[in-house]
C-alpha positions as CSV (number, residue, x, y, z in Angstrom):
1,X,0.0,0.0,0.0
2,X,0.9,3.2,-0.9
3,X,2.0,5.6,1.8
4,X,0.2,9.5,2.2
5,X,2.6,11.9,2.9
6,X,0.4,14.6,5.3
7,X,2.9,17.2,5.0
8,X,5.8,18.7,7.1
9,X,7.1,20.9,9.2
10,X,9.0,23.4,6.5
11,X,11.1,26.6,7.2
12,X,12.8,28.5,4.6
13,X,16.2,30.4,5.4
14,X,17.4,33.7,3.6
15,X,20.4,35.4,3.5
16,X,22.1,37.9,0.9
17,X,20.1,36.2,-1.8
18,X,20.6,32.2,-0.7
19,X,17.5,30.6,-0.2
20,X,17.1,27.5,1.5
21,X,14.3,25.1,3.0
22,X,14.2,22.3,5.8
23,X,12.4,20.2,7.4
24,X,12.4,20.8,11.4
25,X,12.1,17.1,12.4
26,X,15.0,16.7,10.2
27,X,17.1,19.2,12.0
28,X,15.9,18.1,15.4
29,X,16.8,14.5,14.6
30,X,20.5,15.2,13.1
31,X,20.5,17.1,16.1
32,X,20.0,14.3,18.9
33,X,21.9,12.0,16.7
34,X,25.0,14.5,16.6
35,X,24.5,14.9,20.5
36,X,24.6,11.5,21.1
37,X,27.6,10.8,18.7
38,X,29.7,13.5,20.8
39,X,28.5,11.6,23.8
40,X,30.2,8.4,22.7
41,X,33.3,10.2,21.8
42,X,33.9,12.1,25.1
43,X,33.4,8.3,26.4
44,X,35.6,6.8,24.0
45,X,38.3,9.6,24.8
46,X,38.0,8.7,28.4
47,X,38.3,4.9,27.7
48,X,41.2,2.6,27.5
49,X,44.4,1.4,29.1
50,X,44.6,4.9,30.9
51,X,41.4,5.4,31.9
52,X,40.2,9.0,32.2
53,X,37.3,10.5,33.8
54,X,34.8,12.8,31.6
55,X,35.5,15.9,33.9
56,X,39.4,15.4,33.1
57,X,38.7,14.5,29.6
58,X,37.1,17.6,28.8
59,X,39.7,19.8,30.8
60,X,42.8,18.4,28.3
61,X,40.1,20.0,25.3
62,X,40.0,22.7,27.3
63,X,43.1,22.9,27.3
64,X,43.5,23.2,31.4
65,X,44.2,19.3,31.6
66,X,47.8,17.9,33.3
67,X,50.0,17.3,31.1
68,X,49.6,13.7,30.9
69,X,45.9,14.2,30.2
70,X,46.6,16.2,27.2
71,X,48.9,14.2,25.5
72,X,46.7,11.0,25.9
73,X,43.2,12.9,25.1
74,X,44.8,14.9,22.2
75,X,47.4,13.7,20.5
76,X,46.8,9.8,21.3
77,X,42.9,10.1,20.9
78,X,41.5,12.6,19.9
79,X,42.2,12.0,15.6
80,X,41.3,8.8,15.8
81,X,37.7,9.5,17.7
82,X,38.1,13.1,15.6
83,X,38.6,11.4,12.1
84,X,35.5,8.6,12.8
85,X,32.7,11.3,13.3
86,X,33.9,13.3,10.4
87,X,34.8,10.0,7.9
88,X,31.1,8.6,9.4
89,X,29.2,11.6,8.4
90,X,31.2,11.4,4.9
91,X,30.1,7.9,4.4
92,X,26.4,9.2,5.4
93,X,26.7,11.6,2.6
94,X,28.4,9.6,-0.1
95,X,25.6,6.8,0.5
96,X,22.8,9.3,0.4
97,X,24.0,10.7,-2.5
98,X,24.4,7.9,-4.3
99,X,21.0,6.5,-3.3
100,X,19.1,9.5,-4.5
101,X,20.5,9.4,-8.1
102,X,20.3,5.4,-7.9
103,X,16.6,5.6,-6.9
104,X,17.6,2.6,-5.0
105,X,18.9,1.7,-1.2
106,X,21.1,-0.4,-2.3
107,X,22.8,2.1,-3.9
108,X,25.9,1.9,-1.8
109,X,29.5,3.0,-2.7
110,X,30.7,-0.1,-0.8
111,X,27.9,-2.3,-2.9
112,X,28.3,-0.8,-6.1
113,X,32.6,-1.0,-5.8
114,X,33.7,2.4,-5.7
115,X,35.3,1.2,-2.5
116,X,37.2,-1.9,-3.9
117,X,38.2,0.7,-6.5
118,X,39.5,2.9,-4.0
119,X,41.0,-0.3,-2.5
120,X,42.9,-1.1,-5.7
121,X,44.4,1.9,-6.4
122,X,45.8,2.3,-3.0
123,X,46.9,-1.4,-2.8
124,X,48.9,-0.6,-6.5
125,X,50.6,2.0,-4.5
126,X,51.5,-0.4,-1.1
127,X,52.7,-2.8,-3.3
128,X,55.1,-0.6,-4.9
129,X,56.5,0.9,-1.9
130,X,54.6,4.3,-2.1
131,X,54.2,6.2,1.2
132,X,51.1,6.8,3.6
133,X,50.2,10.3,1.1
134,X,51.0,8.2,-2.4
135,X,49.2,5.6,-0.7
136,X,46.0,8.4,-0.5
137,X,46.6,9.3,-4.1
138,X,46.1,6.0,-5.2
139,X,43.2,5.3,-3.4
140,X,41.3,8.6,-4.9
141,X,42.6,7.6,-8.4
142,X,41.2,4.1,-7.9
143,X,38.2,5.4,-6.8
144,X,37.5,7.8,-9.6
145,X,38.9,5.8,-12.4
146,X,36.5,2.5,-11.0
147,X,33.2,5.7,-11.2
148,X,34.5,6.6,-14.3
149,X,34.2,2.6,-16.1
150,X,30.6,1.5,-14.5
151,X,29.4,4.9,-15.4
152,X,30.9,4.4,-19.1
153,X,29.9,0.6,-19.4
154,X,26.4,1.6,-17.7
155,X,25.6,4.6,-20.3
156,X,22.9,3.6,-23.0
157,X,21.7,7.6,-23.8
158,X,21.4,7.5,-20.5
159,X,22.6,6.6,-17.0
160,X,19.7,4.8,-15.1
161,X,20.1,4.1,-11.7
162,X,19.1,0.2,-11.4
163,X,22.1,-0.5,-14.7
164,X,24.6,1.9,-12.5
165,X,24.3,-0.6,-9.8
166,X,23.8,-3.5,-11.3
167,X,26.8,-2.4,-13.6
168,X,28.8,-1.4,-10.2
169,X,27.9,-4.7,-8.2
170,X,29.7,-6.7,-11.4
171,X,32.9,-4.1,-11.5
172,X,32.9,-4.2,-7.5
173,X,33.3,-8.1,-7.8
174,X,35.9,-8.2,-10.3
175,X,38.0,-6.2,-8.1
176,X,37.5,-7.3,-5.3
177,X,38.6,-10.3,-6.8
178,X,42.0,-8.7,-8.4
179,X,42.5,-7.3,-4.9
180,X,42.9,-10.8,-3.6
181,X,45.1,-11.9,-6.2
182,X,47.4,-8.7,-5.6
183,X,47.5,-9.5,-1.7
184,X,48.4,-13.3,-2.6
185,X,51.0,-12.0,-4.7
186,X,52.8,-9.8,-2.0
187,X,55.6,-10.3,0.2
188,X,54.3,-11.7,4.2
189,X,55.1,-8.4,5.6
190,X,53.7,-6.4,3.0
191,X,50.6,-8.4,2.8
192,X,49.6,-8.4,5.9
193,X,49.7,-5.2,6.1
194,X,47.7,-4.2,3.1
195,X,45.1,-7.2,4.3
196,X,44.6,-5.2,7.9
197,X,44.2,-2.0,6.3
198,X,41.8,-3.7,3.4
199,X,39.3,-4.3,6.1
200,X,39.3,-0.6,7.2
201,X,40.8,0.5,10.6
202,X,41.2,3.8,12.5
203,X,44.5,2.4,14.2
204,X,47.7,4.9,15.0
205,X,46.1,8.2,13.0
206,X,47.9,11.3,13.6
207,X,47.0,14.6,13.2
208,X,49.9,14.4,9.7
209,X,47.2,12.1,8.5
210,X,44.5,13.6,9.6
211,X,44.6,17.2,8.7
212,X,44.8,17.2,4.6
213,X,41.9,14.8,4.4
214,X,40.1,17.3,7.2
215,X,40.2,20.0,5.0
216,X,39.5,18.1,1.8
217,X,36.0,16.5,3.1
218,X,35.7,20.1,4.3
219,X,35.9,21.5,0.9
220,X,33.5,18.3,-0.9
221,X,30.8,18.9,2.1
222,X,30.6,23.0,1.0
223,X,30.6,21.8,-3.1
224,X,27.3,18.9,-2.0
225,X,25.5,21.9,-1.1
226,X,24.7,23.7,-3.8
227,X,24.0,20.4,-5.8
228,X,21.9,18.8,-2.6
229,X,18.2,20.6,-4.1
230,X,18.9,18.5,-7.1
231,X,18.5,15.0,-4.6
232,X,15.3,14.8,-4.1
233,X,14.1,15.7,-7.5
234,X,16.0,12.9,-9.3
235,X,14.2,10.6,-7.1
236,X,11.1,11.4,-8.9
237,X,12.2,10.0,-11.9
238,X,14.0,10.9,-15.0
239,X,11.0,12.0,-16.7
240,X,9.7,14.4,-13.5
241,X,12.9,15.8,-13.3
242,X,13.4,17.2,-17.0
243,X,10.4,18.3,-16.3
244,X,11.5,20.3,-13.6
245,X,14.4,21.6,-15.7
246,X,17.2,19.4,-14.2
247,X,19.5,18.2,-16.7
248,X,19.6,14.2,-15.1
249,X,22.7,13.0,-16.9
250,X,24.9,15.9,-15.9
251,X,23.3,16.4,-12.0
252,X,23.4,12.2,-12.2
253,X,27.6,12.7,-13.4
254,X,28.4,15.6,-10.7
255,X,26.8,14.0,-7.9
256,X,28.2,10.6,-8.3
257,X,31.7,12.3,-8.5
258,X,31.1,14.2,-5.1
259,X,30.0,10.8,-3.8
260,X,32.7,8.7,-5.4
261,X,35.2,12.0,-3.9
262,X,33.7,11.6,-0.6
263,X,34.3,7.6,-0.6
264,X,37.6,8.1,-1.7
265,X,39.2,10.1,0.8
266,X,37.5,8.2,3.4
267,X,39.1,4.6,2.0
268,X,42.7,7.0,1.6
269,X,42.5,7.6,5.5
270,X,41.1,4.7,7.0
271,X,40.4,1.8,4.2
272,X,37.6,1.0,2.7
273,X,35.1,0.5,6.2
274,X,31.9,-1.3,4.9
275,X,27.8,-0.3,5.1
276,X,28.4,2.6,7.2
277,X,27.1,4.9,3.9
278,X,24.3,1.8,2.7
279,X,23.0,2.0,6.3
280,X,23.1,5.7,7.8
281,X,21.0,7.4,4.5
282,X,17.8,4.5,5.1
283,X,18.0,4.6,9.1
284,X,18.2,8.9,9.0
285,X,15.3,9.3,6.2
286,X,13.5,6.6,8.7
287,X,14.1,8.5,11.9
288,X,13.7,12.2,10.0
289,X,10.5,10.9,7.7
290,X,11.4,12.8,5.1
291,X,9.4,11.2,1.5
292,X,13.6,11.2,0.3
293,X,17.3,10.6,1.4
294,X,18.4,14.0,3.2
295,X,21.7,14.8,3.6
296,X,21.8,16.0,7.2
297,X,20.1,13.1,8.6
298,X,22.6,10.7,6.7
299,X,25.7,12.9,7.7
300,X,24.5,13.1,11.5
301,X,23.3,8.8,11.9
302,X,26.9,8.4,9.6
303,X,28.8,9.7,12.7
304,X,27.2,8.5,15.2
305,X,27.5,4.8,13.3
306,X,31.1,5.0,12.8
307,X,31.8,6.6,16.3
308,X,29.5,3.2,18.5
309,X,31.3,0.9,16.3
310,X,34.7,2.5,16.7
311,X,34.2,2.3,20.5
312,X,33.3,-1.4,20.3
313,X,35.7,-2.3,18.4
314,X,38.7,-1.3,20.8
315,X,36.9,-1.6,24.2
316,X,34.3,-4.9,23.7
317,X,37.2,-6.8,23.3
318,X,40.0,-5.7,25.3
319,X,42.9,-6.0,25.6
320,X,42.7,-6.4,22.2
321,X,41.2,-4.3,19.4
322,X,39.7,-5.3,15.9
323,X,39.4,-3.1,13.0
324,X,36.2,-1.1,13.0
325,X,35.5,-2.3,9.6
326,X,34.8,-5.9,11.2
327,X,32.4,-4.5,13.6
328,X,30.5,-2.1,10.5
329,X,30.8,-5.4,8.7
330,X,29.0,-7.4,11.0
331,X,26.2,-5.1,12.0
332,X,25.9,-3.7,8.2
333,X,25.4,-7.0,7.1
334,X,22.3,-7.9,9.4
335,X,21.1,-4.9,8.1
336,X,21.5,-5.8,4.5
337,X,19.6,-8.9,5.1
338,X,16.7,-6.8,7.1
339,X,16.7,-4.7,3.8
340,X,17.1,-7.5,1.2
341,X,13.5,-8.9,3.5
342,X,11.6,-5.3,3.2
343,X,12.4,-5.1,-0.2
344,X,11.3,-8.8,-1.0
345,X,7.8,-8.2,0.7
346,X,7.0,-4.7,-1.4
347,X,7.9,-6.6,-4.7
């Protein structure tokens, strides 16, 4: 049956000629959900073989902390819990993104392979010997290059959304396939290496690392907003949105660069961590209502995703830690089969 949508809350911001609308449930939501992600951070600074209490912990932000405090809290800590809110809400983005022009939820960067892309160009670069930045190179590279073929092999005078994905689901396996056989054919030491970062880790960041991919997501989260009004439209369908005056196959190109971008930097800091951006977009739109994939909502569950898993990944099985990617494996997966079951039961 056919949902009614009775309307929603809307405001509509000006200023100096920018005009732009919400939905107030929308920012209320993001809003808890960014709340409670800083909640889990001050906790996972606190946390850990030096435990320290929130009082302290927010002192050493302060910058009033012992010294002690402050080096654990900031320069031990702080990029790692810094770098999973900001790479979670990126992930949020770059599945929301990619949904909305898809017209599907399964329209995932991790589904459709820009990640094993990303993946292969930076395991080129490992395997050669390149550094942590060459290393980051390679994985945008990969990234865009792997967009650039399933967008090319899916064109037929036009992109559609369910031959994009199918298209990237086929590409995705063929690399992830050539990543195994580049991994097999690696020295132990090297190997290992690149297998542990394959599954996507936030393990020994520094703010070295840190900082260039900071201010790049900074700059692809100020170039999605101009192009964001364009979402919801080409999830009415191509037809509804010439209609409208958008042109689909160049919106449809520029967003799924920005998302591809956004996946990119994210797999060049971290690896390529798994269903963070399939699940955050569905579970914000759910929690938001909104009739479409927002951005805000996506970017704000995003962060809090990454930041809970992040946490259980080094404190739910101390002493030792496991990548984060295992733990957004696991959980994304039960959620891909919850999906898979919706889905099933509308068709």
């Amino acid at each position: 049956m056919a949902s009614i949508d009775f309307g929603r809350t809307v405001r509509v911001l000006r200023l100096r000629g920018l005009t732009a609308r919400f939905g107030v449930r929308s920012v209320v939501v993001s809003a808890v959900l960014l709340v409670a992600a800083c909640v889990v951070s001050l906790l996972a600074l606190g946390t850990g073989d030096f435990a320290i209490p929130p009082d302290r912990v927010l002192r050493a932000l302060l910058g009033s902390g012992v010294g002690s405090d402050e080096l654990v809290v900031l320069e031990w800590r702080f990029p790692r819990v810094l770098m999973a809110l900001v790479l979670g809400a990126a992930l949020g983005i770059s599945g929301a993104i990619l949904q909305s022009v898809t017209r599907n939820p399964l329209g995932s960067p991790d589904i459709v392979g820009f990640n094993n892309g990303a993946y292969t160009g930076a395991l080129l670069v490992i395997l050669a010997g390149g550094g942590y930045y060459a290393t980051a190179a390679g994985a945008i590279g990969g990234g865009l290059v792997t967009a650039l073929a399933i967008f090319l092999l899916a064109f037929r005078q036009n992109v559609k959304g369910f031959r994009l994905v199918i298209v990237g689901i086929g590409i995705g396996s063929m690399l992830a396939a050539a990543n195994t056989w580049l991994i097999l054919r690696a020295d132990l030491d090297t190997a290992m290496s690149a297998a542990a970062w394959g599954v996507g880790t936030l393990d020994g960041l520094t703010w070295a690392q840190i900082t260039p991919a900071l201010v790049v997501l900074a700059v692809l989260a100020i170039a999605v907003v101009p192009a964001a009004h364009q979402l919801p439209i080409l999830e009415l369908g191509d037809d509804a949105a010439q209609a409208l005056g958008v042109r689909v196959g160049r919106a449809r190109l520029l967003l799924t660069v920005l998302s591809v971008a956004f996946t990119a930097v994210g797999t060049a800091v971290a690896g390529p961590i798994a269903f963070v951006a399939l699940a955050a977009p569905q579970l914000g739109r759910r929690l938001a209502r909104t009739p479409t994939t927002a951005l805000l909502p996506a970017a704000a569950m995003g962060a809090l995703l990454l930041a809970v898993c992040d946490w259980i990944s080094r404190r739910v099985f101390a002493p030792t830690t496991v990548p984060v990617g295992v733990v957004t494996a696991s959980v994304g997966g039960a959620y891909l089969a919850y999906l898979l079951v919706i889905e099933a039961r509308r068709n």
